[in-house]
PDB file of N, CA, C and O in Angstrom, chain B, residues numbered from 101:
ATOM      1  N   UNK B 101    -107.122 110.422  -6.779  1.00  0.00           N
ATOM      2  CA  UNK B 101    -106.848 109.366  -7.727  1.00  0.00           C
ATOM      3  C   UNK B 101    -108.087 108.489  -7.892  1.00  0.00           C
ATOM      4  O   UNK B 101    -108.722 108.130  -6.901  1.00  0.00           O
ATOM      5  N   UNK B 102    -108.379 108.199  -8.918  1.00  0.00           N
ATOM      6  CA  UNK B 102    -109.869 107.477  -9.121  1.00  0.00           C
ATOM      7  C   UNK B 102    -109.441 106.033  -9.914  1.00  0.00           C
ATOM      8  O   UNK B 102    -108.238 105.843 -10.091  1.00  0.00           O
ATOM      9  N   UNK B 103    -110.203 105.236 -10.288  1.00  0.00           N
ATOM     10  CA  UNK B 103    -109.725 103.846 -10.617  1.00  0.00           C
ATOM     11  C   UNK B 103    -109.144 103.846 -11.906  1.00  0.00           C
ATOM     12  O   UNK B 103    -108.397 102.912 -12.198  1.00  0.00           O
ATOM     13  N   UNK B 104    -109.430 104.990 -12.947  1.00  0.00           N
ATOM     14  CA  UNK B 104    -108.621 104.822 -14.414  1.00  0.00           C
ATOM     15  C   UNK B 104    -107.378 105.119 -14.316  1.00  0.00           C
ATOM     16  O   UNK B 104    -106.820 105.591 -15.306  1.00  0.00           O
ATOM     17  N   UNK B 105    -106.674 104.923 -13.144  1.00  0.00           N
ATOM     18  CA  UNK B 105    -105.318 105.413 -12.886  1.00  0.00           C
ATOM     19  C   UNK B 105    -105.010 103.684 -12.409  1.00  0.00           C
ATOM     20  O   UNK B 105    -103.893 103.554 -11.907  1.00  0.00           O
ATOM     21  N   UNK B 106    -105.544 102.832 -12.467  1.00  0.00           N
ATOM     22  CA  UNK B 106    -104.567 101.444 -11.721  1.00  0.00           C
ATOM     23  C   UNK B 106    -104.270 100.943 -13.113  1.00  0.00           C
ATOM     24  O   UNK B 106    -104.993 100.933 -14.109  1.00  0.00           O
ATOM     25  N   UNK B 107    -103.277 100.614 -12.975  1.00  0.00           N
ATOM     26  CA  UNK B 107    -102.383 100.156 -14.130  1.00  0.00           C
ATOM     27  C   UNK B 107    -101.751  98.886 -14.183  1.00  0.00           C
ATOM     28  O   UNK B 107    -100.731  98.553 -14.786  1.00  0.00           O
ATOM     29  N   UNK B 108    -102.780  98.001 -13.207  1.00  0.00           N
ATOM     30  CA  UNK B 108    -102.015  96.525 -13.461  1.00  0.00           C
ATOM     31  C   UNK B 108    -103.319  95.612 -14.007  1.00  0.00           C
ATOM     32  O   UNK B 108    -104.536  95.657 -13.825  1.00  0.00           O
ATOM     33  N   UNK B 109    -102.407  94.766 -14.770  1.00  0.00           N
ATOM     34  CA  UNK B 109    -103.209  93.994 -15.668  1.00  0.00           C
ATOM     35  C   UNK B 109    -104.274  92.967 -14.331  1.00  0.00           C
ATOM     36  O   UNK B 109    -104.082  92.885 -13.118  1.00  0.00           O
ATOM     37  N   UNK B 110    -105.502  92.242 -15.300  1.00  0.00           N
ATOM     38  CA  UNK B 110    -106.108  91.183 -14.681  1.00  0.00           C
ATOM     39  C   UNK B 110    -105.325  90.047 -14.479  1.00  0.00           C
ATOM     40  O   UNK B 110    -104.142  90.076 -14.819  1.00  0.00           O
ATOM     41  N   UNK B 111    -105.774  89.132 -14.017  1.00  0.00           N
ATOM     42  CA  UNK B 111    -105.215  87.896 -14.171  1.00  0.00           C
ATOM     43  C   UNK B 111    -105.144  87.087 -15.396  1.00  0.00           C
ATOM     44  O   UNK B 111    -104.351  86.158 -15.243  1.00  0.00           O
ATOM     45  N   UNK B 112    -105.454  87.100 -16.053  1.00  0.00           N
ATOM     46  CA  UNK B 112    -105.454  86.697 -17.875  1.00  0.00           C
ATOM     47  C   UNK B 112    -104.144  87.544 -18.451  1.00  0.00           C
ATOM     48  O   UNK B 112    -103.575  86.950 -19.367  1.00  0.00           O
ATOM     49  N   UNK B 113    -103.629  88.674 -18.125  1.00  0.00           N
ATOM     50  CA  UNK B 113    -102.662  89.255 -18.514  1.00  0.00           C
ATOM     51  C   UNK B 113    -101.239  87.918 -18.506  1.00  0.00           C
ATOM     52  O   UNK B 113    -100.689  87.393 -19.473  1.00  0.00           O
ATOM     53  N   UNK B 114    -101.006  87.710 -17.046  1.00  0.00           N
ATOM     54  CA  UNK B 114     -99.808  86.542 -17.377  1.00  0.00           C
ATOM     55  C   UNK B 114    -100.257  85.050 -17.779  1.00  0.00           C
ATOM     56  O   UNK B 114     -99.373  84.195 -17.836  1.00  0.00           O
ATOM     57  N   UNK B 115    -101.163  84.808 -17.970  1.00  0.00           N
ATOM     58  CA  UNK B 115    -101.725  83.751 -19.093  1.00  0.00           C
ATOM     59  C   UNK B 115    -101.424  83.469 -20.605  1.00  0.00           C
ATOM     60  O   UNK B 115    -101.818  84.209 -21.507  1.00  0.00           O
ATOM     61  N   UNK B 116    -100.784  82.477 -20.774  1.00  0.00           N
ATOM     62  CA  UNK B 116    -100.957  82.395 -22.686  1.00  0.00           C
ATOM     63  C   UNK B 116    -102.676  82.101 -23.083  1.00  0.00           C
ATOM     64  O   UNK B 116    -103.421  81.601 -22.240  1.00  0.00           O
ATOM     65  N   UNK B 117    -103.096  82.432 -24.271  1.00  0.00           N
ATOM     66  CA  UNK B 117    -104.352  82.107 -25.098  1.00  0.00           C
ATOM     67  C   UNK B 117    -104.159  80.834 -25.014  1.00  0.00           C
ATOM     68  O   UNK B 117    -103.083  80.286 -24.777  1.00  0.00           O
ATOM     69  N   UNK B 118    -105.283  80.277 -25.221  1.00  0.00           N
ATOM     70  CA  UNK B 118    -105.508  78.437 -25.127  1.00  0.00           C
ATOM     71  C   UNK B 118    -106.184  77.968 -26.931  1.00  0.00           C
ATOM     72  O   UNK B 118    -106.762  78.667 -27.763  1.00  0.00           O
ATOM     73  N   UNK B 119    -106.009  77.349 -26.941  1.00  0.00           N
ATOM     74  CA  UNK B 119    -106.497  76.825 -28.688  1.00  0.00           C
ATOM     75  C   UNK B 119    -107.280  75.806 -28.435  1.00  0.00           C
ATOM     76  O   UNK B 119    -107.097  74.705 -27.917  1.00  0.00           O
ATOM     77  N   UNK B 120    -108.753  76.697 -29.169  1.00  0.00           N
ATOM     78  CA  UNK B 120    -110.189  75.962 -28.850  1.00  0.00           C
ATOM     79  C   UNK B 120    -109.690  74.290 -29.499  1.00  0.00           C
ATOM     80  O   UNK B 120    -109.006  74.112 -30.507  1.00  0.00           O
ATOM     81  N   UNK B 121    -110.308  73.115 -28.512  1.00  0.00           N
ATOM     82  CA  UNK B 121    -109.820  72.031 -29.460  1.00  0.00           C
ATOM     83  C   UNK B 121    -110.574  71.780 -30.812  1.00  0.00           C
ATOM     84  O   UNK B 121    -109.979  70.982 -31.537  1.00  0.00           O
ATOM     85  N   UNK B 122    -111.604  72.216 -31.258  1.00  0.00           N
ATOM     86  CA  UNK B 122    -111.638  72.071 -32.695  1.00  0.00           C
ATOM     87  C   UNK B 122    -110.440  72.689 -33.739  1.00  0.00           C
ATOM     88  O   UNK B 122    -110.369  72.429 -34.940  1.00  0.00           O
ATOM     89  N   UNK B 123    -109.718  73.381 -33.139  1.00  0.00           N
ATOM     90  CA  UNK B 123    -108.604  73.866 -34.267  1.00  0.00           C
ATOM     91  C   UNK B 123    -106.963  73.428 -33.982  1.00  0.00           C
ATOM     92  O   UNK B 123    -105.959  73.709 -34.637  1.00  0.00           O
ATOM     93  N   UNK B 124    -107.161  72.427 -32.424  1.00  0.00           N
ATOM     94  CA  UNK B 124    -106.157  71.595 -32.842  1.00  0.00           C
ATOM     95  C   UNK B 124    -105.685  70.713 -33.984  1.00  0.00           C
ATOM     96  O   UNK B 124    -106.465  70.050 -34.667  1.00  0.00           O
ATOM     97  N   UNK B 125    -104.483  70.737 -34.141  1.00  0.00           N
ATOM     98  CA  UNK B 125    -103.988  69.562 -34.708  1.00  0.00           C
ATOM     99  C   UNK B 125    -103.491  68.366 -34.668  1.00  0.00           C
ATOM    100  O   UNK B 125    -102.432  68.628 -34.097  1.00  0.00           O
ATOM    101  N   UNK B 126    -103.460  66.952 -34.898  1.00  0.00           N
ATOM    102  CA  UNK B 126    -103.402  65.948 -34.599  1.00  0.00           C
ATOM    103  C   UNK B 126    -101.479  66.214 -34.661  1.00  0.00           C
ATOM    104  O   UNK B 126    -100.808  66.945 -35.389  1.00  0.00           O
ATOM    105  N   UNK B 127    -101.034  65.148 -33.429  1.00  0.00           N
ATOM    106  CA  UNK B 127     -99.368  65.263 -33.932  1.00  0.00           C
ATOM    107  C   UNK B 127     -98.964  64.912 -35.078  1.00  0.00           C
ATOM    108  O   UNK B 127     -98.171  65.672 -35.633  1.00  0.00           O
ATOM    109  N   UNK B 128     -99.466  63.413 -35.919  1.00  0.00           N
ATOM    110  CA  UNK B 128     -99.183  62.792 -36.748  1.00  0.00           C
ATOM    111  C   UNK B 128     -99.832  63.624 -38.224  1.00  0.00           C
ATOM    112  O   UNK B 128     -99.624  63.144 -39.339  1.00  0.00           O
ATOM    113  N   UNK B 129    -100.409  64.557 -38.081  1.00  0.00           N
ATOM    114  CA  UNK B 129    -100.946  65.476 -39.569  1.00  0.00           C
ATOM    115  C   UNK B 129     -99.750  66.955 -39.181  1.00  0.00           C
ATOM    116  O   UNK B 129     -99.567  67.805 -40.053  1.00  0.00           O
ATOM    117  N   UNK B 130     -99.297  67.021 -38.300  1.00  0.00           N
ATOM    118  CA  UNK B 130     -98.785  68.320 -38.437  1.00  0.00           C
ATOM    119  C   UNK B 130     -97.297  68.606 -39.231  1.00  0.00           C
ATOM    120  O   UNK B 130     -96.848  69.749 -39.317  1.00  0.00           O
ATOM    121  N   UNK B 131     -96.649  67.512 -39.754  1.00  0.00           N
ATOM    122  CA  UNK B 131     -95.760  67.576 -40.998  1.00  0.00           C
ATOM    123  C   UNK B 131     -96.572  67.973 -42.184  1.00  0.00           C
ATOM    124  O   UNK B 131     -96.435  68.875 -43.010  1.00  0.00           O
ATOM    125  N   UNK B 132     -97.457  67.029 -42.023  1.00  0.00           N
ATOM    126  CA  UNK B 132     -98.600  67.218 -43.669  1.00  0.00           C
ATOM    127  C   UNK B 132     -98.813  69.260 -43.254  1.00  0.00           C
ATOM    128  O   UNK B 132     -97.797  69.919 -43.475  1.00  0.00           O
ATOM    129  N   UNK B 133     -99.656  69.790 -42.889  1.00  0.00           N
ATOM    130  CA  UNK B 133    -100.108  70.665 -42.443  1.00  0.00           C
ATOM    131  C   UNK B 133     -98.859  71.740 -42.688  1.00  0.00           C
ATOM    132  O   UNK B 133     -99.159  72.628 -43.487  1.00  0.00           O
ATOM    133  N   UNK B 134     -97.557  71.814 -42.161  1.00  0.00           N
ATOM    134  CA  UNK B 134     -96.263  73.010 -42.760  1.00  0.00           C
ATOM    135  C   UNK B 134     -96.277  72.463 -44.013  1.00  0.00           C
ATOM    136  O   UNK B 134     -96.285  73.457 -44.739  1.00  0.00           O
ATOM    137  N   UNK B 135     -96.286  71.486 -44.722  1.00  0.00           N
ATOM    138  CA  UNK B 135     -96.393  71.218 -45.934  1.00  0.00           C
ATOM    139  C   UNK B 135     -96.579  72.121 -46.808  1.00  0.00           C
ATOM    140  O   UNK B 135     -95.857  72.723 -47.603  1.00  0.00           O
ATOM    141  N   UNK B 136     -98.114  72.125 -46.426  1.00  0.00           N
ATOM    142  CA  UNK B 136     -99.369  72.463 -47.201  1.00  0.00           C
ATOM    143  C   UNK B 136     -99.201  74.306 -47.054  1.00  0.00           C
ATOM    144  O   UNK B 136     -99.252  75.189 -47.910  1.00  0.00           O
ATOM    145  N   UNK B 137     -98.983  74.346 -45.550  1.00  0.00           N
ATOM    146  CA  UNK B 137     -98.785  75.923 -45.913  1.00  0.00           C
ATOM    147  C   UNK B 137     -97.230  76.545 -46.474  1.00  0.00           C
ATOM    148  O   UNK B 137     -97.178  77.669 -46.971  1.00  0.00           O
ATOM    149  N   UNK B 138     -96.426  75.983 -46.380  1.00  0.00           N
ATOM    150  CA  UNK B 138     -94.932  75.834 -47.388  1.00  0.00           C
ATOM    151  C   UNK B 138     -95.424  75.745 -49.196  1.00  0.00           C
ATOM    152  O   UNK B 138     -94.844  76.350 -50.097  1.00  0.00           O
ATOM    153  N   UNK B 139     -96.322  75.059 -49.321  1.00  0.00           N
ATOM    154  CA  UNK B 139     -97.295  74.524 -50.875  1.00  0.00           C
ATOM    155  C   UNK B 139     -97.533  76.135 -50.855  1.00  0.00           C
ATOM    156  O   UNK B 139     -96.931  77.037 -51.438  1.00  0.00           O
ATOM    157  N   UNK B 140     -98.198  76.143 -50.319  1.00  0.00           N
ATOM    158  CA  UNK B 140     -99.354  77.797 -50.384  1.00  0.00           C
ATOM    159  C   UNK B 140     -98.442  78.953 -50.382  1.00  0.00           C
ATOM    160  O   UNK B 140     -98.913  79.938 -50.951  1.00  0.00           O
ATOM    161  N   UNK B 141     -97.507  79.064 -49.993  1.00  0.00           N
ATOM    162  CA  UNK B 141     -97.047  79.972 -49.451  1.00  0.00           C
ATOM    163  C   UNK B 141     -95.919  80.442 -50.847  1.00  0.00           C
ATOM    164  O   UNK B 141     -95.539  81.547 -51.233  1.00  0.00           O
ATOM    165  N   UNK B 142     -95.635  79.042 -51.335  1.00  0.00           N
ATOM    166  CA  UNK B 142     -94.660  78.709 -52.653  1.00  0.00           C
ATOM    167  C   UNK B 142     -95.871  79.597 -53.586  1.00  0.00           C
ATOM    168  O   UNK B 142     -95.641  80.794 -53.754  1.00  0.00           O
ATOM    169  N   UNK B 143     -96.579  79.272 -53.918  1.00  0.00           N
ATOM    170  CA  UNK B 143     -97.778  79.809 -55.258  1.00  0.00           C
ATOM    171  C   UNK B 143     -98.081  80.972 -54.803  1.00  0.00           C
ATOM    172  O   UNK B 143     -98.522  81.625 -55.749  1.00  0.00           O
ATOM    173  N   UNK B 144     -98.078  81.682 -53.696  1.00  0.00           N
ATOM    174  CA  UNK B 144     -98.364  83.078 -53.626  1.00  0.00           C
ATOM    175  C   UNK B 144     -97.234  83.682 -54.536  1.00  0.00           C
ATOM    176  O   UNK B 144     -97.402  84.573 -55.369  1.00  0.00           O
ATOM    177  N   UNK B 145     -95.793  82.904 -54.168  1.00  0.00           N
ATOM    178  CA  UNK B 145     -94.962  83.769 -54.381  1.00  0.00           C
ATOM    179  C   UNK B 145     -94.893  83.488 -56.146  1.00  0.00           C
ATOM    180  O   UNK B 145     -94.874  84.423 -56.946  1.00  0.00           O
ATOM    181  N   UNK B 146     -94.877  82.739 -56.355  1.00  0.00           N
ATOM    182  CA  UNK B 146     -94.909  82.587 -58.079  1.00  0.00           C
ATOM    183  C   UNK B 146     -95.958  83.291 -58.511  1.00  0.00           C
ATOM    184  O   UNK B 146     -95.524  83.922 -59.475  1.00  0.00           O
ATOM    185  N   UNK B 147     -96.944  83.519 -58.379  1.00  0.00           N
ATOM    186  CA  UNK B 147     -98.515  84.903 -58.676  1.00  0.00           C
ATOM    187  C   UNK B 147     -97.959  85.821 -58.752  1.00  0.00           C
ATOM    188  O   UNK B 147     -97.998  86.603 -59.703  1.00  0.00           O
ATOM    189  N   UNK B 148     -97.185  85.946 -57.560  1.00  0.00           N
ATOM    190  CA  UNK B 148     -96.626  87.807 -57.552  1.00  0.00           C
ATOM    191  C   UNK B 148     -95.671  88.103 -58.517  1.00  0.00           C
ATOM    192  O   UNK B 148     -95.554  89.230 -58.998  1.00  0.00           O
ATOM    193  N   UNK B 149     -94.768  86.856 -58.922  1.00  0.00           N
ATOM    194  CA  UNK B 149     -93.920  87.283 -59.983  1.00  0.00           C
ATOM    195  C   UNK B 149     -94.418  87.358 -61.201  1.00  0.00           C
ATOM    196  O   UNK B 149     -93.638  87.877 -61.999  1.00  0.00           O
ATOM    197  N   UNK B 150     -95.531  86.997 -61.677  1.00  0.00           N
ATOM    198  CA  UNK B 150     -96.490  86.987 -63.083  1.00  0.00           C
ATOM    199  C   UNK B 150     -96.996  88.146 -62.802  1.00  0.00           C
ATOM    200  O   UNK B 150     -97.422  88.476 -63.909  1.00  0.00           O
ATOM    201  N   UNK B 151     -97.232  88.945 -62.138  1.00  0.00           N
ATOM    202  CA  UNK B 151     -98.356  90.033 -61.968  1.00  0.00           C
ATOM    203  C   UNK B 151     -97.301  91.247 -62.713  1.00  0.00           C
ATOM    204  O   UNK B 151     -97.752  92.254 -63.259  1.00  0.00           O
ATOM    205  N   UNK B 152     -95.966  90.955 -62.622  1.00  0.00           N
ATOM    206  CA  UNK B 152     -95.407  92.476 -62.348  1.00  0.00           C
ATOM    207  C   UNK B 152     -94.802  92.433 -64.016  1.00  0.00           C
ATOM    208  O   UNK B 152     -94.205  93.404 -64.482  1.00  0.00           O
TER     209      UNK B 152
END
């Protein structure tokens, strides 16, 4: 048996990802922010119905 046979994760495996703080969000902008992507998300869907 040679080492490409161990099959358990590193230690980062039971870890969540961390969010660099430049791409946090402030608490008090994060209503504004689902907003905006609720806004965006509305006009995709009206595009797609003009296209067809």
């Amino acid at each position: 048996m040679g080492r490409d046979e161990h099959t358990t994760g590193g230690n980062n495996s039971r870890s969540l990802p961390q969010t660099p703080k430049n791409q946090k969000i402030q608490p008090k902008k994060v209503t504004e922010e689902i907003a905006n992507e609720f806004a965006e998300l509305h006009q995709s869907k009206k595009t797609k119905h003009r296209k067809k």
